[in-house]
Biopython code that builds the backbone (N, CA, C, O; Angstrom):
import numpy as np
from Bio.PDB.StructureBuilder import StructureBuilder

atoms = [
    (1, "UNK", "N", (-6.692, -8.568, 16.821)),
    (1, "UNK", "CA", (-6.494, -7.339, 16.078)),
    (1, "UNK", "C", (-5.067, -6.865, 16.282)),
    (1, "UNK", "O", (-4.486, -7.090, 17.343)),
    (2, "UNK", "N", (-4.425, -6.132, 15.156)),
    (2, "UNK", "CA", (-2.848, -6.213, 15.135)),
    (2, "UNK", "C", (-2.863, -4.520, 15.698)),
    (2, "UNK", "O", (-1.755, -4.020, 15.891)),
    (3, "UNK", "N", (-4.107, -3.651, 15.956)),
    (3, "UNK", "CA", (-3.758, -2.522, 16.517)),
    (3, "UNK", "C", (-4.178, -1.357, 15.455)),
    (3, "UNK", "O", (-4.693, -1.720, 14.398)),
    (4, "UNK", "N", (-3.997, -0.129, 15.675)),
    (4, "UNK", "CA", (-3.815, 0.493, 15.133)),
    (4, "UNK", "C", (-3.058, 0.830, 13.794)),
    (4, "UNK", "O", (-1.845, 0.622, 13.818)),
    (5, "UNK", "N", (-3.585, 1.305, 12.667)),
    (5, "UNK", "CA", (-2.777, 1.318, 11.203)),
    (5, "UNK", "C", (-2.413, 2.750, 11.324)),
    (5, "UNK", "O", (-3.485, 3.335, 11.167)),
    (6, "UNK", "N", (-1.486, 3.634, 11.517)),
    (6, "UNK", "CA", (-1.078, 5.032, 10.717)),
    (6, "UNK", "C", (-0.457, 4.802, 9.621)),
    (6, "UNK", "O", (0.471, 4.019, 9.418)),
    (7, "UNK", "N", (-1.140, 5.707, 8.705)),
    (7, "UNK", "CA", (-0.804, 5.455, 7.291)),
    (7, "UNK", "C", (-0.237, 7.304, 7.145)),
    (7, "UNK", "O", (-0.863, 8.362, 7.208)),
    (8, "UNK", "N", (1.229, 6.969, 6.930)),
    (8, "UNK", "CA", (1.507, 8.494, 6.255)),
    (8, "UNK", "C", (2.219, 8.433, 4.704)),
    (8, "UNK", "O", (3.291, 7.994, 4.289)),
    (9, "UNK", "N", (1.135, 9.061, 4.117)),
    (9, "UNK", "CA", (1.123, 9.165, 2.397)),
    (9, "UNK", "C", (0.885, 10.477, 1.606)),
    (9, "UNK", "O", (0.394, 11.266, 2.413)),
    (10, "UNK", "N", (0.946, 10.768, 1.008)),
    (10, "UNK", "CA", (0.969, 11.797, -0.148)),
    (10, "UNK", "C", (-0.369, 11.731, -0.772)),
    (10, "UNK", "O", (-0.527, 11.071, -1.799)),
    (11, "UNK", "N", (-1.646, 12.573, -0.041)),
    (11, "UNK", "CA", (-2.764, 12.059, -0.933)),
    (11, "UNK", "C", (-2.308, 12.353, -2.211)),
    (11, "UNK", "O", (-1.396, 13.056, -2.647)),
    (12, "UNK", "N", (-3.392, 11.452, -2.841)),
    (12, "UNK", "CA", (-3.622, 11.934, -4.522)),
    (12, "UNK", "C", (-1.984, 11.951, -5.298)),
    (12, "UNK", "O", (-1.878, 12.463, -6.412)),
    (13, "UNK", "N", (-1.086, 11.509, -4.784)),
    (13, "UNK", "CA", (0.200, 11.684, -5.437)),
    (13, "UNK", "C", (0.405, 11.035, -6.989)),
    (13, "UNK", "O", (0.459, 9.812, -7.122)),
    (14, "UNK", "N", (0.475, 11.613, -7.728)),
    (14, "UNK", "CA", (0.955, 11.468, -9.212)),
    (14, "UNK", "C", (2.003, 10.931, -9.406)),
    (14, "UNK", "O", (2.932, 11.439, -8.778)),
    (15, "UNK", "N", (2.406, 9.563, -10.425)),
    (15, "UNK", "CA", (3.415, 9.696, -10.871)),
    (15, "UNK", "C", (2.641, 8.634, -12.318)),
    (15, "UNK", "O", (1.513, 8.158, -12.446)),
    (16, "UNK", "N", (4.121, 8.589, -13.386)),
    (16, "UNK", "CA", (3.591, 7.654, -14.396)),
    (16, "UNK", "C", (4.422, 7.014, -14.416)),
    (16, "UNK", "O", (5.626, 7.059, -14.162)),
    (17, "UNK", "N", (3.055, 5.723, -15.069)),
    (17, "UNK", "CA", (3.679, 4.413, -15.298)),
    (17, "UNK", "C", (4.790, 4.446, -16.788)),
    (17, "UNK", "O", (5.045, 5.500, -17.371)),
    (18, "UNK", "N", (5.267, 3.280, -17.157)),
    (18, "UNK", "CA", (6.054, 2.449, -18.206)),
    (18, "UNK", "C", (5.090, 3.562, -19.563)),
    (18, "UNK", "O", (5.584, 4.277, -20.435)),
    (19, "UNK", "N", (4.681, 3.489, -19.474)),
    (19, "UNK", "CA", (3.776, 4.000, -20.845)),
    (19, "UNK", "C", (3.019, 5.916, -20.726)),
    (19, "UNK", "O", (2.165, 6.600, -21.289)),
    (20, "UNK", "N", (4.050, 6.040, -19.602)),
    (20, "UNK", "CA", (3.637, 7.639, -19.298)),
    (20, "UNK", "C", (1.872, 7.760, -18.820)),
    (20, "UNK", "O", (1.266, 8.717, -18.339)),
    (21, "UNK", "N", (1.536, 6.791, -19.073)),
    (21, "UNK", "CA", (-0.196, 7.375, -18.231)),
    (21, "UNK", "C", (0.402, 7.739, -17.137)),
    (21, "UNK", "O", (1.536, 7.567, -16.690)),
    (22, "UNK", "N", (-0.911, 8.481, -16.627)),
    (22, "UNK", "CA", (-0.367, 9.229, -14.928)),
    (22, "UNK", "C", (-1.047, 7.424, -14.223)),
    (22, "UNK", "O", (-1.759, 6.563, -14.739)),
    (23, "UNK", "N", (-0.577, 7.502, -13.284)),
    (23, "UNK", "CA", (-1.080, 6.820, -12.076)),
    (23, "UNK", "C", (-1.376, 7.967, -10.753)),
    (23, "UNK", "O", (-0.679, 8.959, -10.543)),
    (24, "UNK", "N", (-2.932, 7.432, -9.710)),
    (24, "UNK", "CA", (-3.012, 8.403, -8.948)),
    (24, "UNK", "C", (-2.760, 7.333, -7.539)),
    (24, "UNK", "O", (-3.596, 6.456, -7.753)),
    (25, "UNK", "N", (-2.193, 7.038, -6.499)),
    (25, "UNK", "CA", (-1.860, 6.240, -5.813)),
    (25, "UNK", "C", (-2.852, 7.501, -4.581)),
    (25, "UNK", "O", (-2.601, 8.697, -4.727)),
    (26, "UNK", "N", (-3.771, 7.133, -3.608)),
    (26, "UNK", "CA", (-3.969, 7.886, -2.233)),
    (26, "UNK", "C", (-3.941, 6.792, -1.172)),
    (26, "UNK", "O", (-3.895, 5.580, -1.385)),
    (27, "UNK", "N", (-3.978, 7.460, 0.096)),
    (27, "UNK", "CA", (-3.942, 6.830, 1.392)),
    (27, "UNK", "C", (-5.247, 7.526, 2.133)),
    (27, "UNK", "O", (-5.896, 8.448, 1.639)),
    (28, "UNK", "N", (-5.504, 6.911, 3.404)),
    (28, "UNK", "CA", (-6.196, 7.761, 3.995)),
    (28, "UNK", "C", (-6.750, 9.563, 3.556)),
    (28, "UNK", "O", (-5.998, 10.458, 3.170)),
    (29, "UNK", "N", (-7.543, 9.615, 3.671)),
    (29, "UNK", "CA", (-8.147, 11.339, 3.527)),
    (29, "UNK", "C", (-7.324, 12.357, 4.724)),
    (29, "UNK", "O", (-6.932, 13.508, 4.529)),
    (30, "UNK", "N", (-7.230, 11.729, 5.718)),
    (30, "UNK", "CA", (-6.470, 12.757, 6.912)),
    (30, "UNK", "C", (-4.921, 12.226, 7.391)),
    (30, "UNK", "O", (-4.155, 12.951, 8.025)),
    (31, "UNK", "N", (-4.624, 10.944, 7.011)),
    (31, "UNK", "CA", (-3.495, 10.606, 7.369)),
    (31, "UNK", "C", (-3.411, 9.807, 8.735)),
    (31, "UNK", "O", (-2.405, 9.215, 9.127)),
    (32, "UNK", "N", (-4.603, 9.882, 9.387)),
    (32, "UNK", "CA", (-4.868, 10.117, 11.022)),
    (32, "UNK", "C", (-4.438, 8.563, 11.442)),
    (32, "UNK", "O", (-3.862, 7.972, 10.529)),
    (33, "UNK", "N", (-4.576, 7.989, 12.366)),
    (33, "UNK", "CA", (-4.909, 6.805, 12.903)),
    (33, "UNK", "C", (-5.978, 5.981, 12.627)),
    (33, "UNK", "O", (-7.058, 6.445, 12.994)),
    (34, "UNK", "N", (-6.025, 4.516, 11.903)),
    (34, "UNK", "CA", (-6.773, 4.026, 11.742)),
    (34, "UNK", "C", (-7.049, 2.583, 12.270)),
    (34, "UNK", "O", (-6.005, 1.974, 12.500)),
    (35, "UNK", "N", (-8.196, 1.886, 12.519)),
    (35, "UNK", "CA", (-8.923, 1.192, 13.455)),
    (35, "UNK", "C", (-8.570, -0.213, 12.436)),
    (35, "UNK", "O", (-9.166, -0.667, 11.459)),
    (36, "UNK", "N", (-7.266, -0.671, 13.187)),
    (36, "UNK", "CA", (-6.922, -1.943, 12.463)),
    (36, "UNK", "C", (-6.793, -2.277, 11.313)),
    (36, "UNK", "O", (-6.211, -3.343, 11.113)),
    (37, "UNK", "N", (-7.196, -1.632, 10.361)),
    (37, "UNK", "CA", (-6.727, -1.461, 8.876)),
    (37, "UNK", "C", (-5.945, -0.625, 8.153)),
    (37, "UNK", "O", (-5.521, 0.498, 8.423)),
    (38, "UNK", "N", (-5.803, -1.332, 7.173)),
    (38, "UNK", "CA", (-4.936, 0.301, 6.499)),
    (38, "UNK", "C", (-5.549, 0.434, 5.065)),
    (38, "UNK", "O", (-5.376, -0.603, 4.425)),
    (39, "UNK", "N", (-6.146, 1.307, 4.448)),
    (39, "UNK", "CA", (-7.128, 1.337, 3.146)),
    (39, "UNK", "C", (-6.695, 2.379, 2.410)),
    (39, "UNK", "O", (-7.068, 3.548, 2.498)),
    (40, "UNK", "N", (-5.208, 1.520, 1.053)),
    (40, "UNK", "CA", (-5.111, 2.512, -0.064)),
    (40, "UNK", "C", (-5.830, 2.221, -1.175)),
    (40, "UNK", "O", (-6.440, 1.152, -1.214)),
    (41, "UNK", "N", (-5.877, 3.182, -2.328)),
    (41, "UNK", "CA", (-6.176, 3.048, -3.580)),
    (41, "UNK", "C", (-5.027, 3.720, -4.476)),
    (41, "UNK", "O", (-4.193, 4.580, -4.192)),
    (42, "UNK", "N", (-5.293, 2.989, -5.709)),
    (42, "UNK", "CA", (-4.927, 3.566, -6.646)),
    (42, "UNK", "C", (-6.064, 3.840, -8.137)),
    (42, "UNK", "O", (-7.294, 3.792, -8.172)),
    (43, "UNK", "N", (-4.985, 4.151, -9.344)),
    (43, "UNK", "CA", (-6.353, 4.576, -9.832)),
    (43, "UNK", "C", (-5.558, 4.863, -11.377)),
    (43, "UNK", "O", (-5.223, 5.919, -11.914)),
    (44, "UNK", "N", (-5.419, 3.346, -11.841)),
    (44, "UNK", "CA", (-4.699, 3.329, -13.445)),
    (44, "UNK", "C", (-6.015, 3.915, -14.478)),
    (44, "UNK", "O", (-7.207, 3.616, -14.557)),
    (45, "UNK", "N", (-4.938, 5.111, -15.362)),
    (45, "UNK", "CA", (-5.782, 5.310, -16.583)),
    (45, "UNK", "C", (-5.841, 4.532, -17.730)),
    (45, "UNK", "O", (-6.570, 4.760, -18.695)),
    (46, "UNK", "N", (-4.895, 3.411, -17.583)),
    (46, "UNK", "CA", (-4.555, 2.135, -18.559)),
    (46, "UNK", "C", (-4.492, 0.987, -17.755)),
    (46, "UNK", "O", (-4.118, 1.069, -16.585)),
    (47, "UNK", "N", (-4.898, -0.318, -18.388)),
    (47, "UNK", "CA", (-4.768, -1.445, -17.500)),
    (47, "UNK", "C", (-2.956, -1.453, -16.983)),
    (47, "UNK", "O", (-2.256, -0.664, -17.618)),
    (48, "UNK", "N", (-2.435, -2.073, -16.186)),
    (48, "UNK", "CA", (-1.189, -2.282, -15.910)),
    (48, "UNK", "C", (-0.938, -3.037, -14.745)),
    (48, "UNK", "O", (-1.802, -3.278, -13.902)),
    (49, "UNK", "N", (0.480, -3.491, -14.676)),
    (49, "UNK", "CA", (0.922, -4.630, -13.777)),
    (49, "UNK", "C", (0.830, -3.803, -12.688)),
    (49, "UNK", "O", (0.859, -2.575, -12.773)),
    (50, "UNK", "N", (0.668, -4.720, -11.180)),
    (50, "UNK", "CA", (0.424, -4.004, -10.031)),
    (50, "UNK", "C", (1.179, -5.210, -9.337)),
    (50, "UNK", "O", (0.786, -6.327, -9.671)),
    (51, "UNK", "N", (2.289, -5.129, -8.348)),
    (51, "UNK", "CA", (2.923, -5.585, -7.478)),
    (51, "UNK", "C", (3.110, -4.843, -6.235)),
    (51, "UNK", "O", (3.837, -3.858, -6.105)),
    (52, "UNK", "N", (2.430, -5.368, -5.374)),
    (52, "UNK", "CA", (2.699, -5.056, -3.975)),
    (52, "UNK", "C", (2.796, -5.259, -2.367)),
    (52, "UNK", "O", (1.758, -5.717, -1.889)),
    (53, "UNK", "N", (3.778, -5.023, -1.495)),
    (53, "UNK", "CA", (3.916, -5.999, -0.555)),
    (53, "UNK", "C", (4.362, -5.105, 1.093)),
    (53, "UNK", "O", (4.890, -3.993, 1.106)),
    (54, "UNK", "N", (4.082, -5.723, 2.073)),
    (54, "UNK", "CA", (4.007, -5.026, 2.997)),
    (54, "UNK", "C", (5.823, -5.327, 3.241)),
    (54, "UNK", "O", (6.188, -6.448, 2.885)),
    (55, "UNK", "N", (6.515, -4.735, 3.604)),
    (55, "UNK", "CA", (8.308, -4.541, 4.595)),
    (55, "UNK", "C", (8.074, -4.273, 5.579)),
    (55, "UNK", "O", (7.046, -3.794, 6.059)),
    (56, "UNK", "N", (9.511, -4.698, 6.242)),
    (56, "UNK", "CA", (9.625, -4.232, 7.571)),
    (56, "UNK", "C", (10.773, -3.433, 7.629)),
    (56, "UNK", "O", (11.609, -3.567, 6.735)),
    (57, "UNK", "N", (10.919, -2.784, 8.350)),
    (57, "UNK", "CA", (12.400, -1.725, 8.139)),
    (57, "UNK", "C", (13.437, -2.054, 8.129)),
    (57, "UNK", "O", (14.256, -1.165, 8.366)),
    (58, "UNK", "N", (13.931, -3.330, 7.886)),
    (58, "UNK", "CA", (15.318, -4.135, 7.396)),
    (58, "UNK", "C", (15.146, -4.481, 6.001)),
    (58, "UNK", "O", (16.143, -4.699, 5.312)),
    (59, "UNK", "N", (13.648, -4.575, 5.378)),
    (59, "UNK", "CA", (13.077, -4.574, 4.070)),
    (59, "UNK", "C", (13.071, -6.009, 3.483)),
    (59, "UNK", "O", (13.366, -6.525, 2.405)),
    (60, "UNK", "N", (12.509, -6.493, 4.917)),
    (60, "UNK", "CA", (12.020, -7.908, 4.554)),
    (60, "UNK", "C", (10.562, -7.861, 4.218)),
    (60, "UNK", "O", (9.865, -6.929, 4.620)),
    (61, "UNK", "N", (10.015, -8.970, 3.398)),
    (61, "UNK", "CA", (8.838, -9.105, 3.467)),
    (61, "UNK", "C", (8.525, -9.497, 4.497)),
    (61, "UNK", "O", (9.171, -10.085, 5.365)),
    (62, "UNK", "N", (6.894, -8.997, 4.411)),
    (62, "UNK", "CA", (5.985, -9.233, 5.862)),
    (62, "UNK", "C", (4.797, -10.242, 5.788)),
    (62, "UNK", "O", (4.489, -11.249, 6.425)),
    (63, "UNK", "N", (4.107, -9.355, 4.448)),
    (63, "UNK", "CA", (3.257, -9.691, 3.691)),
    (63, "UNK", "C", (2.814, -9.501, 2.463)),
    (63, "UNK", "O", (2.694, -8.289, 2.282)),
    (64, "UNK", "N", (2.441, -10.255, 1.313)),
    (64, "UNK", "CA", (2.535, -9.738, 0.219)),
    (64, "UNK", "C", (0.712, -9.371, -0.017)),
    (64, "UNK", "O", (-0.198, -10.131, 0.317)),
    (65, "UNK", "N", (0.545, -7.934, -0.711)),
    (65, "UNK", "CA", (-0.606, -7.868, -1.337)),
    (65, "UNK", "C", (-1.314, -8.687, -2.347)),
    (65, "UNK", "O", (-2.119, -9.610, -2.225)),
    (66, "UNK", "N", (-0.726, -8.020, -3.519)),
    (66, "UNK", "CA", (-1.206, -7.786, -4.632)),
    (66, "UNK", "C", (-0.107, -8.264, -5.643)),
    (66, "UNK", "O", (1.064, -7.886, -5.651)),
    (67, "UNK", "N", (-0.845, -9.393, -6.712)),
    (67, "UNK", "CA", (0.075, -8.806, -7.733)),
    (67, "UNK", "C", (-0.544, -9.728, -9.248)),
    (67, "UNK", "O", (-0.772, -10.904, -9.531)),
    (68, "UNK", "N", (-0.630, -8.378, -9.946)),
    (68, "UNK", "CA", (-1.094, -9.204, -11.477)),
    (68, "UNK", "C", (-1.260, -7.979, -12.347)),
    (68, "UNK", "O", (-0.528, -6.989, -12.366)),
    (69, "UNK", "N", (-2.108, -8.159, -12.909)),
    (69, "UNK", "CA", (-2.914, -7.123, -13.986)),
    (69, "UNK", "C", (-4.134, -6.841, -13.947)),
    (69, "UNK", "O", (-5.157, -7.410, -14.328)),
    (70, "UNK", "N", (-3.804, -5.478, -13.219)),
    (70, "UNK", "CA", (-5.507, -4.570, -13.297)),
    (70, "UNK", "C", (-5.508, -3.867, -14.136)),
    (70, "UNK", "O", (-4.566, -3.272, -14.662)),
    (71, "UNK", "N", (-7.336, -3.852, -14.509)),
    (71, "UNK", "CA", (-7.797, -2.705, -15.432)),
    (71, "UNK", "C", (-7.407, -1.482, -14.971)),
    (71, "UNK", "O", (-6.690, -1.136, -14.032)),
    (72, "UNK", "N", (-8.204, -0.715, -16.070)),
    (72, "UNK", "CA", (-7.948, 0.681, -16.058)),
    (72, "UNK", "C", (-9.562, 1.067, -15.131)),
    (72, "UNK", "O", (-10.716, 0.772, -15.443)),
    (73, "UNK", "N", (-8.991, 1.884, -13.833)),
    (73, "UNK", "CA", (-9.837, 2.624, -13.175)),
    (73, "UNK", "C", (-9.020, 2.641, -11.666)),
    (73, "UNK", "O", (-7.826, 2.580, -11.373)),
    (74, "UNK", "N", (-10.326, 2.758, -10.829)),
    (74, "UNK", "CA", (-9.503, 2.481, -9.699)),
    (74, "UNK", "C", (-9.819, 1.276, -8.568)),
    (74, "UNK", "O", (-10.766, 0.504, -8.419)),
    (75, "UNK", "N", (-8.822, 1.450, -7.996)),
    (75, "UNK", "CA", (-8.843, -0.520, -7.205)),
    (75, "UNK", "C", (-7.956, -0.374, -5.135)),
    (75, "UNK", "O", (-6.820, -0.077, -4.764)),
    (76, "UNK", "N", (-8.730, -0.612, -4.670)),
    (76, "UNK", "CA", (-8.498, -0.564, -3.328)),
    (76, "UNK", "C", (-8.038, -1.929, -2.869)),
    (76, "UNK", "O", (-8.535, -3.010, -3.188)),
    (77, "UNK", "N", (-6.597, -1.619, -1.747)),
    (77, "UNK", "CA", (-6.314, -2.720, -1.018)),
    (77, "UNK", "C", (-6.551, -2.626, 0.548)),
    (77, "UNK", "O", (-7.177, -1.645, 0.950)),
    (78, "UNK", "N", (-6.196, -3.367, 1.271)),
    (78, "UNK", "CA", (-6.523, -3.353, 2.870)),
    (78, "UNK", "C", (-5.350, -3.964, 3.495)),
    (78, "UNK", "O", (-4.656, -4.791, 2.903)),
    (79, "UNK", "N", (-5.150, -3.613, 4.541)),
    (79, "UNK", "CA", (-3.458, -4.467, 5.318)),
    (79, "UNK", "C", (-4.423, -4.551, 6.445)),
    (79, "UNK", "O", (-5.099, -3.609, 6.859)),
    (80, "UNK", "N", (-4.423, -5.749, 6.896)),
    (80, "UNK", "CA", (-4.852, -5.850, 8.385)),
    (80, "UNK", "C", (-4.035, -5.961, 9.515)),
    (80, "UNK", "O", (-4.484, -6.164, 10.644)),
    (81, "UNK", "N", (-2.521, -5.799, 9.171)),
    (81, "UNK", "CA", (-1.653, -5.718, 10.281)),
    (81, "UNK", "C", (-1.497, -6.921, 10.647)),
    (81, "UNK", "O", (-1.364, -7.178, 11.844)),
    (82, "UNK", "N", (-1.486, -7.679, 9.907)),
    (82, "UNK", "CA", (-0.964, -9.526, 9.719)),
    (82, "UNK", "C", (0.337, -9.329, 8.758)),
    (82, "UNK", "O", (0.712, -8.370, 8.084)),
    (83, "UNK", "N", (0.874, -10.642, 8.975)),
    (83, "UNK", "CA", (2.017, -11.057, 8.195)),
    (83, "UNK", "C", (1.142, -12.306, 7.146)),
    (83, "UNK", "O", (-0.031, -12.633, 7.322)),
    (84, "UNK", "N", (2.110, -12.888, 5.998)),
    (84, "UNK", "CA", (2.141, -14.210, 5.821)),
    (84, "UNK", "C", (1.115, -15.241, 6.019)),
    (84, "UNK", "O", (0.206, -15.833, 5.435)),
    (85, "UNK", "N", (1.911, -15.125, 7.477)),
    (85, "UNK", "CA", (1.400, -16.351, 7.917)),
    (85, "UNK", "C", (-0.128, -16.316, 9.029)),
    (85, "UNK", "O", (-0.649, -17.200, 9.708)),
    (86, "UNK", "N", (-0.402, -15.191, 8.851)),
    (86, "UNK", "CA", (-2.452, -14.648, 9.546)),
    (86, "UNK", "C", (-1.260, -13.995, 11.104)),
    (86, "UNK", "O", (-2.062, -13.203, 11.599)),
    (87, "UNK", "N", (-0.262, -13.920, 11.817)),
    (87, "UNK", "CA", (0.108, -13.647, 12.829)),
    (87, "UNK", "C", (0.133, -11.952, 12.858)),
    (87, "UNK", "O", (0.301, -11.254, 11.858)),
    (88, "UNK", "N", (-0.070, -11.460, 14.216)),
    (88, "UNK", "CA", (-0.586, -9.793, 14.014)),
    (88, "UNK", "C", (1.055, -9.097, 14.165)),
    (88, "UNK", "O", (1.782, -9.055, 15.157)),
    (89, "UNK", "N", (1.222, -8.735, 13.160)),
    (89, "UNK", "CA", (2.538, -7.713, 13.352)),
    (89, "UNK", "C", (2.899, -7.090, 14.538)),
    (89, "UNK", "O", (1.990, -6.737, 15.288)),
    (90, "UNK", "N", (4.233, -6.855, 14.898)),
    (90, "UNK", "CA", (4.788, -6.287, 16.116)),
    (90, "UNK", "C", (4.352, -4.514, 15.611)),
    (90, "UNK", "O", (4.280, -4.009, 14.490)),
    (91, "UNK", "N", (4.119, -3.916, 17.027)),
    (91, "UNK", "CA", (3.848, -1.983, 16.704)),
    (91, "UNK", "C", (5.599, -1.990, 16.308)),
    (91, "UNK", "O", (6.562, -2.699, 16.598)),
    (92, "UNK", "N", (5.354, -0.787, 15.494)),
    (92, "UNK", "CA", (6.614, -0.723, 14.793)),
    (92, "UNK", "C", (6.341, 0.270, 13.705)),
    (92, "UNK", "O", (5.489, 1.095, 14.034)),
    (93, "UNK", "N", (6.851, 0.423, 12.451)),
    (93, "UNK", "CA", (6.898, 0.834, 11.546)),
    (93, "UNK", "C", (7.072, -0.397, 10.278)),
    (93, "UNK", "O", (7.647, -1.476, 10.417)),
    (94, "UNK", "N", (6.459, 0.071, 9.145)),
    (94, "UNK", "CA", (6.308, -0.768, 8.059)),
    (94, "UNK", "C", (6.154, -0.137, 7.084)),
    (94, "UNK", "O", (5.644, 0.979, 7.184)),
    (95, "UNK", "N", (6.730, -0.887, 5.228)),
    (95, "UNK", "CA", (6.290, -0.177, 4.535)),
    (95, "UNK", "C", (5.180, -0.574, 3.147)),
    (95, "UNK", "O", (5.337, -1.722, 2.731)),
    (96, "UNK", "N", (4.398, 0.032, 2.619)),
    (96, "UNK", "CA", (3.164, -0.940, 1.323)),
    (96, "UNK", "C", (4.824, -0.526, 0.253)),
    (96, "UNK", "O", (5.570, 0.432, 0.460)),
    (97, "UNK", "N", (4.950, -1.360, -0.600)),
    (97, "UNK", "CA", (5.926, -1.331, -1.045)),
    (97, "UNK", "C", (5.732, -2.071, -2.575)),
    (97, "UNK", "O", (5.253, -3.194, -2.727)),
    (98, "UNK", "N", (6.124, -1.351, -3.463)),
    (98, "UNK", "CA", (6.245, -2.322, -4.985)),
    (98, "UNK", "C", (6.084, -1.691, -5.803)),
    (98, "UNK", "O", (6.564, -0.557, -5.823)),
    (99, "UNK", "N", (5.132, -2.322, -7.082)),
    (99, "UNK", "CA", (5.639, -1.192, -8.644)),
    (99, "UNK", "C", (3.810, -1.320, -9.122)),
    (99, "UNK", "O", (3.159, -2.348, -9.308)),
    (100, "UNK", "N", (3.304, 0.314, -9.227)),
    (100, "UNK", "CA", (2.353, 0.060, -10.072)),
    (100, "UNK", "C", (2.597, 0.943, -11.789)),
    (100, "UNK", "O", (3.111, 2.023, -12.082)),
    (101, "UNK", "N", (2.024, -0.015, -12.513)),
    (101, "UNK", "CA", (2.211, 0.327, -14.011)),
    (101, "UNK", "C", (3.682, 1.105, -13.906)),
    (101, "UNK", "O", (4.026, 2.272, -14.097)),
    (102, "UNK", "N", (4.376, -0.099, -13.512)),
    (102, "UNK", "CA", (5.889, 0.117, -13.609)),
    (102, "UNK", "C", (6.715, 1.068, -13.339)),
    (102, "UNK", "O", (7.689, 1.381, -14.024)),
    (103, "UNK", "N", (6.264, 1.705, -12.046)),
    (103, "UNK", "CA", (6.283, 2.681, -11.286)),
    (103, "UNK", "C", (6.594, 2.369, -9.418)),
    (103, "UNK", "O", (5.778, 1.906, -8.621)),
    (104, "UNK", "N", (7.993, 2.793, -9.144)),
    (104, "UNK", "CA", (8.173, 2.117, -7.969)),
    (104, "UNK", "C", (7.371, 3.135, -7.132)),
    (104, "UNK", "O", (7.344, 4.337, -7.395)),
    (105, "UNK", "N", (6.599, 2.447, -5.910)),
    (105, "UNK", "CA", (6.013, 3.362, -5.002)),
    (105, "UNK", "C", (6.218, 2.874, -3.630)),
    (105, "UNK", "O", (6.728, 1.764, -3.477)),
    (106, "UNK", "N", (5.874, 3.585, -2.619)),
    (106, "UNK", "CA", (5.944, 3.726, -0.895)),
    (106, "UNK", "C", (5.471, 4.137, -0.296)),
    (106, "UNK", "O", (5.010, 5.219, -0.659)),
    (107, "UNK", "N", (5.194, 3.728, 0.961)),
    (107, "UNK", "CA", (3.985, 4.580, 1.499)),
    (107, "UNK", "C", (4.554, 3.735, 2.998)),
    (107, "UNK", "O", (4.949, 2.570, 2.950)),
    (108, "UNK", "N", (4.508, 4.586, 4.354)),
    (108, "UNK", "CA", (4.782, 4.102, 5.480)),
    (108, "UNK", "C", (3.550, 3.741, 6.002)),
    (108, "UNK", "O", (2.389, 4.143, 5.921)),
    (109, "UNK", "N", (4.051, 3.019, 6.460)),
    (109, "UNK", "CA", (2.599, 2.499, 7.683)),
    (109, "UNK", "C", (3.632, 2.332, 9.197)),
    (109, "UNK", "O", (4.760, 1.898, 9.434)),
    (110, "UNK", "N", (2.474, 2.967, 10.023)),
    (110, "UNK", "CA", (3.229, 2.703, 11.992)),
    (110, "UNK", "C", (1.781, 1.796, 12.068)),
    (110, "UNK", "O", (0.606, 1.922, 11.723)),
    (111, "UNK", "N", (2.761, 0.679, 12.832)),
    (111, "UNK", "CA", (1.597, -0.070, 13.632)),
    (111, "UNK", "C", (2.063, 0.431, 15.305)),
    (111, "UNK", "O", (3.140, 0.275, 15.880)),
    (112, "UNK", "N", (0.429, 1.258, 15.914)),
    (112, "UNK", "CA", (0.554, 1.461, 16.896)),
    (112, "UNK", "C", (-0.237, 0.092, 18.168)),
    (112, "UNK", "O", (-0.634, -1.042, 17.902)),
    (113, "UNK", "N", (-0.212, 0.754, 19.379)),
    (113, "UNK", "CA", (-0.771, -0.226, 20.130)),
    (113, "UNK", "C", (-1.721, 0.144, 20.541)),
    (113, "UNK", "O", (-2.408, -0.582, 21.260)),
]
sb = StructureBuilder()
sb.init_structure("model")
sb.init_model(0)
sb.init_chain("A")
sb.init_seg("    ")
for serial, (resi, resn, name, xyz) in enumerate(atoms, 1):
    if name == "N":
        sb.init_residue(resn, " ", resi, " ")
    sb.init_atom(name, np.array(xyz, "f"), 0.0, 1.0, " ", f" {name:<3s}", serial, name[0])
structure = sb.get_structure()
């Protein structure tokens, strides 16, 4: 287990995609410390491209999520505090990083110990 996930995000944060639909991107409900995972959603009102990937604070890749074309609704990912290659990330800071419905977004993650 790679440890602890803190996820600090903007619940419910709004922005729009390429085609002005809103997109609703959330993180955690409390922000708090979480038990080896990290569990966002988002939540397209139109299908749209979704690219996304874990950084490290030099803004290398770590690990990549996601990436294609989702429907319209909403769709949950998970970081288990792995890289790549299945190895458990150093505690540190990290970021979910990429473009939904053509919309750049961010969200920090601390991996604690």
């Amino acid at each position: 287990m790679a440890g602890d996930v803190d996820v600090d995000t903007d619940d419910d944060s709004m922005i729009s995609g390429d085609d002005g639909a809103p997109v609703s991107v959330a993180g955690p409900s409390d922000g708090g410390p979480l038990s080896g995972h990290s569990r966002t959603s988002w939540t397209l009102e139109r299908a749209g491209q979704v690219e996304l990937s874990i950084l490290d604070v030099t803004g290398r890749r770590v690990r990549h999520l996601v990436s294609g074309t989702f429907s319209a609704g909403t769709h949950d990912f998970a970081w288990d505090g792995r890289d790549d290659g299945g190895r458990s990330v150093k505690p540190g800071a990290y970021f979910m990083a990429g473009t939904i419905a053509g919309e750049r977004t961010s969200q920090r993650l601390v991996i604690l110990h």
